[in-house]
Backbone as ProteinMPNN parsed JSONL, in Angstrom:
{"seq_chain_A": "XXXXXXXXXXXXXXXXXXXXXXXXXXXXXXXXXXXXXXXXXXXXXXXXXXXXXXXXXXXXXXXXXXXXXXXXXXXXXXXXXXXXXXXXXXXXXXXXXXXXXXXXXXXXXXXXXXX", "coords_chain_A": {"N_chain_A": [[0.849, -1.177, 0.0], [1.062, 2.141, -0.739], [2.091, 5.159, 0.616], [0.198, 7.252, 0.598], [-2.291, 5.712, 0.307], [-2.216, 4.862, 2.554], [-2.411, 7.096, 4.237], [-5.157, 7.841, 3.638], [-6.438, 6.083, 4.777], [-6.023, 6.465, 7.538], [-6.901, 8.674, 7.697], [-9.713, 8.501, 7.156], [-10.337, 6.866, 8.961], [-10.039, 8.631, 11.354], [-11.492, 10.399, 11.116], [-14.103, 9.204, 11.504], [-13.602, 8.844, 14.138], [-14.142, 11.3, 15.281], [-16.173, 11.521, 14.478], [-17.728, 10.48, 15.646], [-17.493, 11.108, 18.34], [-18.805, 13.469, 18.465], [-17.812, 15.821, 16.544], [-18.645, 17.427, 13.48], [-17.626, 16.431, 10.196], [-17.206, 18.729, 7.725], [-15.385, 18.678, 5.526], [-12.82, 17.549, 3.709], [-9.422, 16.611, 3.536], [-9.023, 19.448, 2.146], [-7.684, 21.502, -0.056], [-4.706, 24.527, -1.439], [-3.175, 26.522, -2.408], [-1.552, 27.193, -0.45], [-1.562, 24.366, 0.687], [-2.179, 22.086, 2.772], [-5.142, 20.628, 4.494], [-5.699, 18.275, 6.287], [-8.745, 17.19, 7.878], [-11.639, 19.587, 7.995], [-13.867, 20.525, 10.526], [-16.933, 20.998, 12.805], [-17.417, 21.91, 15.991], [-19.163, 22.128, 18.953], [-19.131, 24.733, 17.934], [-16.841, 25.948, 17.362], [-14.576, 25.838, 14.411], [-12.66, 23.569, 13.259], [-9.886, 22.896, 12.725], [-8.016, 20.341, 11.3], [-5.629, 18.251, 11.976], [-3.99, 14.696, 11.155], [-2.054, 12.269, 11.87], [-0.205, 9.38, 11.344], [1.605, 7.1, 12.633], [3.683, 3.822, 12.588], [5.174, 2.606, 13.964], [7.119, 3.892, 16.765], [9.842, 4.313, 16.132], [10.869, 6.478, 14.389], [9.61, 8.495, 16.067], [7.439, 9.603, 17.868], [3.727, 9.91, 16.471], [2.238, 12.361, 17.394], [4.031, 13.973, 17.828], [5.664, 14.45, 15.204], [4.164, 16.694, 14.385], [5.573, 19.469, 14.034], [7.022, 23.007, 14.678], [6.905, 24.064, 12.566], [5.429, 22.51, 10.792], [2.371, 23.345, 11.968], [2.5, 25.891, 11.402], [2.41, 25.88, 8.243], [-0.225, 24.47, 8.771], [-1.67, 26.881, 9.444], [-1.061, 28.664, 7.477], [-2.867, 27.531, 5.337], [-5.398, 27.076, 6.874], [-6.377, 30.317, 7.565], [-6.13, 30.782, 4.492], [-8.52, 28.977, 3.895], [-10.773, 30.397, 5.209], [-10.465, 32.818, 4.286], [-11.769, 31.893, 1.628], [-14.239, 30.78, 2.091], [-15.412, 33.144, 2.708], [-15.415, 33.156, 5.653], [-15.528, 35.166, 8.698], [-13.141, 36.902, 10.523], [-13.121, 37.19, 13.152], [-14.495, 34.47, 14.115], [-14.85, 31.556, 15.804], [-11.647, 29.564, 15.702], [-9.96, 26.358, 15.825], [-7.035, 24.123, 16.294], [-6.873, 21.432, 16.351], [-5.174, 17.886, 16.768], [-5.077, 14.873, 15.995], [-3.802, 11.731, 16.448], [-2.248, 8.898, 15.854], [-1.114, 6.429, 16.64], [0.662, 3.387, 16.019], [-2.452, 1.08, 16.743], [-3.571, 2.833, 19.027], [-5.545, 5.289, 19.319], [-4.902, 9.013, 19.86], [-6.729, 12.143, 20.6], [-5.949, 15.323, 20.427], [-6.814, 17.777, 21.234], [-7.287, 22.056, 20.547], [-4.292, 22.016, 20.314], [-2.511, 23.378, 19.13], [-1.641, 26.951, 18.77], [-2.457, 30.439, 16.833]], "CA_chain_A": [[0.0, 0.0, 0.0], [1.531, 3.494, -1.148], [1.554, 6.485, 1.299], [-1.223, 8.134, -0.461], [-3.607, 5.148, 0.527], [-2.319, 4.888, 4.287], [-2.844, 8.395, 4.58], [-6.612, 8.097, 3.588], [-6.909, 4.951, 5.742], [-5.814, 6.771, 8.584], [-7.484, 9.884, 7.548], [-11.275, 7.813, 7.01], [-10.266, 6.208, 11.14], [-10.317, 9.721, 12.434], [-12.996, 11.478, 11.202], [-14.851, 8.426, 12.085], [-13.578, 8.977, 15.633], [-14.488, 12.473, 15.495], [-17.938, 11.924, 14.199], [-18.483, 9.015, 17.467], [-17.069, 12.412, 19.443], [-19.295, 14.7, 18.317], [-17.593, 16.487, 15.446], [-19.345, 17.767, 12.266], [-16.844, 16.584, 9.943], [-17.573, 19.548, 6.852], [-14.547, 18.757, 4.382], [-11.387, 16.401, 3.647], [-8.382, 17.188, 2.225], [-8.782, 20.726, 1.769], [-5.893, 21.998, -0.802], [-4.797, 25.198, -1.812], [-1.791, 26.976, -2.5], [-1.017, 27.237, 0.589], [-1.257, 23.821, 1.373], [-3.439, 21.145, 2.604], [-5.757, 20.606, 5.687], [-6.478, 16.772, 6.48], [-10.089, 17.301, 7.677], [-11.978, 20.651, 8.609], [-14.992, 20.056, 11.221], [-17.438, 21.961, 13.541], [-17.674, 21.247, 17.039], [-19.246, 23.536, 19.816], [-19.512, 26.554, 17.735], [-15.433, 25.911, 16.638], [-14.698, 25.99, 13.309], [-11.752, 22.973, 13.476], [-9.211, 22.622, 11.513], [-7.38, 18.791, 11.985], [-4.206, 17.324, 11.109], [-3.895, 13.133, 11.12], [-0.554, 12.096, 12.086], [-0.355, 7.941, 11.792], [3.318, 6.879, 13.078], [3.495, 2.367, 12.718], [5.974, 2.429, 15.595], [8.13, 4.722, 17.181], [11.032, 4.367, 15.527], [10.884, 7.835, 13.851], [9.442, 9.301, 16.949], [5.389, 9.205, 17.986], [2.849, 10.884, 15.56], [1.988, 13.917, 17.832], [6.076, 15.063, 17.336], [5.407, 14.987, 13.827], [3.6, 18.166, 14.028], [6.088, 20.046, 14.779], [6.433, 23.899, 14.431], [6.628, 24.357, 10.627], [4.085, 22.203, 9.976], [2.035, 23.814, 12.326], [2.745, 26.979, 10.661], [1.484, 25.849, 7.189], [-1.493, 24.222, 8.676], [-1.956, 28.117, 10.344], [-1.633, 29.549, 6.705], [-3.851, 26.833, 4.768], [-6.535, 27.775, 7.273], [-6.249, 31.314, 7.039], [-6.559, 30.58, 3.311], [-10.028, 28.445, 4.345], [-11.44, 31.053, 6.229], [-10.581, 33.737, 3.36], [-12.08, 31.535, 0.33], [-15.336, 30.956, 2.446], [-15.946, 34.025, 3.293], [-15.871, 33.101, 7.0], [-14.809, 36.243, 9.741], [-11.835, 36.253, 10.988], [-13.55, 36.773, 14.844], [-15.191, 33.265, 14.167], [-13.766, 30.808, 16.506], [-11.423, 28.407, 15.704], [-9.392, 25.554, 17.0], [-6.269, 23.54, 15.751], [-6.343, 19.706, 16.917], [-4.464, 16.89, 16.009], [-5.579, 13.063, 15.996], [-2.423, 11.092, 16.516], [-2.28, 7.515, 15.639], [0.386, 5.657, 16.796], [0.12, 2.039, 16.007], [-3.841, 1.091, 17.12], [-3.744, 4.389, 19.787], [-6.058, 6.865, 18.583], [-5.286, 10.254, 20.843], [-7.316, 13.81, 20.281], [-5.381, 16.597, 21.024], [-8.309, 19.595, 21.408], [-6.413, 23.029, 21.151], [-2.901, 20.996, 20.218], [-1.524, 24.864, 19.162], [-2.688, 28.029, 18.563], [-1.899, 30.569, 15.519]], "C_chain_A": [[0.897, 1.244, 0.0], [0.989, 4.391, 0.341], [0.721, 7.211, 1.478], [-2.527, 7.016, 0.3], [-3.552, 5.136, 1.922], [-2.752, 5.638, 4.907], [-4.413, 8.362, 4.871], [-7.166, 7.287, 4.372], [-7.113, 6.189, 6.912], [-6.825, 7.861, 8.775], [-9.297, 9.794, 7.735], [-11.103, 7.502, 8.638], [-10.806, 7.758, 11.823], [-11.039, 10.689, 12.34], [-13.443, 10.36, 11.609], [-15.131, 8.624, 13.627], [-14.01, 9.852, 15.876], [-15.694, 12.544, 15.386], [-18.461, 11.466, 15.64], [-17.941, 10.66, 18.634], [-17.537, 13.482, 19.117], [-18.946, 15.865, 17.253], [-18.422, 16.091, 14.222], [-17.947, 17.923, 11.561], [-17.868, 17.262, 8.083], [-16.814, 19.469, 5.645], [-13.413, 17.812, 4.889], [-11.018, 16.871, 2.888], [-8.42, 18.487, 1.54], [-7.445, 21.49, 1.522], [-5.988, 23.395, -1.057], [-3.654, 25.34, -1.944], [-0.479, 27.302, -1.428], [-0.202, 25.502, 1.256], [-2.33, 22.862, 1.546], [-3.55, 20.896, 4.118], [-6.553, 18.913, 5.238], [-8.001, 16.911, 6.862], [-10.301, 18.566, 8.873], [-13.554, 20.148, 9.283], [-15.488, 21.336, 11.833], [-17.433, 21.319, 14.573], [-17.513, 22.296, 18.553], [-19.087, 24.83, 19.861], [-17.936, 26.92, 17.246], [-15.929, 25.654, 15.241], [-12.957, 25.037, 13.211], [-11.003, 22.614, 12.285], [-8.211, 21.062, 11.718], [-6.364, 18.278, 11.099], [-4.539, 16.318, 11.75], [-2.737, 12.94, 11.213], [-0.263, 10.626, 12.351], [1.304, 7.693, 12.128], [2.731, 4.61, 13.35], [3.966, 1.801, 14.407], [6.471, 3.728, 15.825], [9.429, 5.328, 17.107], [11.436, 6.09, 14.909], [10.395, 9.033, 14.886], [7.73, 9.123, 16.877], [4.415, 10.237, 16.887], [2.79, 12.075, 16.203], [3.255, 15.039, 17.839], [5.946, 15.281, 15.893], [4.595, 16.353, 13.191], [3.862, 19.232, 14.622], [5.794, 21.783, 14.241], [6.008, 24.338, 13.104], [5.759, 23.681, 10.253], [3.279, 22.385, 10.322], [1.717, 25.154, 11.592], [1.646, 27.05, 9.134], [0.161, 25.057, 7.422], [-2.28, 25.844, 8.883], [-2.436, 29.187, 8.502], [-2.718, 28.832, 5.595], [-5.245, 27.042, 5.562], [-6.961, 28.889, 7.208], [-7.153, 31.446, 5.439], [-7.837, 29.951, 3.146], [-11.079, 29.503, 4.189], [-11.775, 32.252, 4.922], [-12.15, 33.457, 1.751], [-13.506, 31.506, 0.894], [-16.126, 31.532, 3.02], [-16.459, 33.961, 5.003], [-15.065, 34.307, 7.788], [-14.015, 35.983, 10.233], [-12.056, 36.223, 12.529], [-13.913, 35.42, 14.213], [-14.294, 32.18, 14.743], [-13.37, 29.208, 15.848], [-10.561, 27.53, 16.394], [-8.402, 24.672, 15.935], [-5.947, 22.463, 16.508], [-5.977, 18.95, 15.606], [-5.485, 15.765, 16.507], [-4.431, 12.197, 15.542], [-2.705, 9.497, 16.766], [-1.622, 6.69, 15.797], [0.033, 4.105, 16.972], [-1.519, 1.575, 16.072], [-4.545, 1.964, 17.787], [-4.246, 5.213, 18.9], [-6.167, 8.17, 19.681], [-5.989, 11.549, 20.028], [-6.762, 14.464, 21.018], [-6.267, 17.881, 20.669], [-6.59, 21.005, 21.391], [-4.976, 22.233, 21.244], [-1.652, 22.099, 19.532], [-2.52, 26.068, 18.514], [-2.264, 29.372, 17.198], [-1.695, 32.829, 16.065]], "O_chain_A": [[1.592, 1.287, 1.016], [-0.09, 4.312, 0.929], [0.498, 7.82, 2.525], [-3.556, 7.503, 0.768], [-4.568, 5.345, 2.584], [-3.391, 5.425, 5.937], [-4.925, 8.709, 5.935], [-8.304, 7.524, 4.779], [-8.196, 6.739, 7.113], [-7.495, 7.981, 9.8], [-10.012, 10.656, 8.247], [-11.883, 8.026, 9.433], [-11.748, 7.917, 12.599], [-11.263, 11.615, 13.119], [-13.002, 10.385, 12.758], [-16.199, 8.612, 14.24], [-14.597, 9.724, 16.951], [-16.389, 13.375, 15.971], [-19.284, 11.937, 16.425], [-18.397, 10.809, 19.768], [-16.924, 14.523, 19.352], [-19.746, 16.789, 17.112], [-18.81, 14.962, 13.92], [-17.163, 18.837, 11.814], [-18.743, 16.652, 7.468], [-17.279, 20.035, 4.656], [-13.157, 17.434, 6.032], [-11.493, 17.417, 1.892], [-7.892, 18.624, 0.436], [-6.562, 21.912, 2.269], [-7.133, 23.843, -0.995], [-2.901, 24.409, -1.659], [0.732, 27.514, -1.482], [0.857, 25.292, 1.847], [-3.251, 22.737, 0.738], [-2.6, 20.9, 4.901], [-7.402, 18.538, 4.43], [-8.668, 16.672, 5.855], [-9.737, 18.725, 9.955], [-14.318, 19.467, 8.598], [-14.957, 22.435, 11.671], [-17.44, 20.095, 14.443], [-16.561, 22.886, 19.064], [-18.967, 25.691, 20.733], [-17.726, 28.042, 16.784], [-17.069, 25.379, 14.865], [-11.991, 25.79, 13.093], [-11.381, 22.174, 11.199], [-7.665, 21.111, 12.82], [-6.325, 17.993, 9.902], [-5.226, 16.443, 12.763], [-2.123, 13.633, 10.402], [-0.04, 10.382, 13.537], [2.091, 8.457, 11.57], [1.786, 4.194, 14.02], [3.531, 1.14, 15.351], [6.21, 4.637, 15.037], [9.958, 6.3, 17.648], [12.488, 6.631, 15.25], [10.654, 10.221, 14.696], [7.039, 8.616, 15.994], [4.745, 11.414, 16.74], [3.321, 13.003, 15.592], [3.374, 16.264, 17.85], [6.158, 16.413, 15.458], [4.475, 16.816, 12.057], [3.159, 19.905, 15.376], [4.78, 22.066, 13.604], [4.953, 24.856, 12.737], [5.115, 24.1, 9.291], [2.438, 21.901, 9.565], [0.557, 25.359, 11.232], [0.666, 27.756, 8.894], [-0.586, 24.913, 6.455], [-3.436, 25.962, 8.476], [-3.386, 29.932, 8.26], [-3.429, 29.626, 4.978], [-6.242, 27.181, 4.854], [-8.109, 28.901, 6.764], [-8.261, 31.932, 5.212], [-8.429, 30.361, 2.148], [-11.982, 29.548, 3.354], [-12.916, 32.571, 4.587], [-12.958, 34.209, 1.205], [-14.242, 32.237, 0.231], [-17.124, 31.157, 3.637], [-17.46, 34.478, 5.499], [-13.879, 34.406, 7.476], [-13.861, 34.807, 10.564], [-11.397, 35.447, 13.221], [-13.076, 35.394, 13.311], [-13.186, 31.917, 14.275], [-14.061, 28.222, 15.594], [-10.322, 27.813, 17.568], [-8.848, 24.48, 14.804], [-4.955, 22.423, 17.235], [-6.162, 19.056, 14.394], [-6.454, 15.883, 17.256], [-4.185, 12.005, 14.351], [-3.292, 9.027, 17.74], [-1.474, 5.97, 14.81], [-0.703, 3.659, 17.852], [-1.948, 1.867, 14.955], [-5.742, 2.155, 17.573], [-3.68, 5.76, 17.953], [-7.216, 8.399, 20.283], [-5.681, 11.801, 18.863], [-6.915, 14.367, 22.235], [-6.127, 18.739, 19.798], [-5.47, 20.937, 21.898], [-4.621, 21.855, 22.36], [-0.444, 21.894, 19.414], [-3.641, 26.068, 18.005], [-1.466, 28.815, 16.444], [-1.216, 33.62, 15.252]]}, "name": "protein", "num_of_chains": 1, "seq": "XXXXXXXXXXXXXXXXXXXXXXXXXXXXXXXXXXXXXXXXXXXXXXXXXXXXXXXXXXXXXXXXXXXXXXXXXXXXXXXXXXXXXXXXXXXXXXXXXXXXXXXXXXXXXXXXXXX"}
């Protein structure tokens, strides 16, 4: 299986988890020039933006290290870029969690950085 399909595996697991947790998942894979947002949701009046981070083992270090500051960063301006294209306000609250996958472990990191 290619990268590309693990990704979407992983990516289909955690909106799943998110839906069983109450998220309104609104979009996948949102691209732009900026960049790309694994899945954008609603949840309690947030406007969420979500990175997927699957790690097999540990060997490379745990999924939630994988989102470190720079890629943080371009999730910060791919939302931005969201927010612009759909005419949403820039008061309108949002929130930047992860969903970290490490082996069978599915964690939610709520609020996992801020922009």
């Amino acid at each position: 299986m290619n990268k590309r399909a693990v990704g979407t595996e992983y990516e289909t697991l955690a909106a799943s988890y998110l839906a069983k947790n109450g998220y309104d998942i609104i979009c996948r894979n949102y691209r732009c020039r900026a960049g790309e947002i694994d899945l954008v949701a609603r949840e309690q009046g947030y406007l969420v933006f979500v990175e997927v981070k699957f790690r097999s083992s540990e060997n490379n270090g745990s999924a939630l290290e994988a989102v470190d500051g720079r890629k943080q960063q371009r999730i910060i301006r791919v939302a931005r870029w969201y927010l612009m294209e759909h005419h949403i306000p820039e008061n309108h609250p949002v929130r930047f969690d992860v969903v970290a996958i490490d082996g069978t472990d599915v964690h939610l990191i709520r609020d996992a950085f801020w922009c």
